[in-house]
C-alpha positions, 0 to 999 in steps of 0.5 A, a space after each residue: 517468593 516465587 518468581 513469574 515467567 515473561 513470555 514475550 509474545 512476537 510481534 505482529 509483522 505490519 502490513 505495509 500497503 504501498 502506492 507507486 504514482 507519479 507526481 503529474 498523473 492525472 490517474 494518481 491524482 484522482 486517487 488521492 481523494 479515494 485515499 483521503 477517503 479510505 484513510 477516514 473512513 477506515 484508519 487504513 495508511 497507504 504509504 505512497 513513493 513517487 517514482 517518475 523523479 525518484 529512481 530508488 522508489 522506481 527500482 521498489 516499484 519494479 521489484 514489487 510490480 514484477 511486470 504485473 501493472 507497469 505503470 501507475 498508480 500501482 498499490 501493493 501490499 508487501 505481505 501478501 503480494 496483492 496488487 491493483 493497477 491503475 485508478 479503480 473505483 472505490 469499493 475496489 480500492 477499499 476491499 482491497 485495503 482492508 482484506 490486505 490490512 487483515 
């Protein structure tokens, strides 16, 4: 009997959609509804990094941010490099997650 081949396909690199924020930011803490909202409406996970009280997330956001934003919130995705800066509507926020998320 004939054995078959495996063939491993590679696998897919995962986006990962970022939030730098700050913890007492009233910008960042009107965004968590948005985000709540996109998470339920379409899957889409932003993983979030505090970076007023941490200084290894504030040493990411600055690699990332590369003087694009220089504050928060600040969404980046890692692939792709897209970014947006500061509260934004929501349509914006959504198109935004989801090209990246292609």
């Amino acid at each position: 009997m004939k054995k078959k081949k495996i063939v491993r396909k590679k696998p897919i690199a995962k986006i990962r959609l970022i939030e730098f924020y700050g913890r007492d930011c009233p910008h960042c803490i009107m965004m968590e509804a948005l985000l709540a909202k996109l998470d339920q409406e379409t899957g889409v996970k932003i993983e979030k990094f505090e970076v007023w009280y941490d200084n290894k997330n504030m040493r990411l956001m600055k690699k990332c941010d590369k003087g694009c934003c220089g504050g928060v919130p600040f969404f980046y995705n890692e692939k792709t490099g897209k970014w947006l800066c500061g509260a934004v509507e929501y349509d914006v926020l959504k198109k935004w997650a989801l090209q990246s998320a292609q």
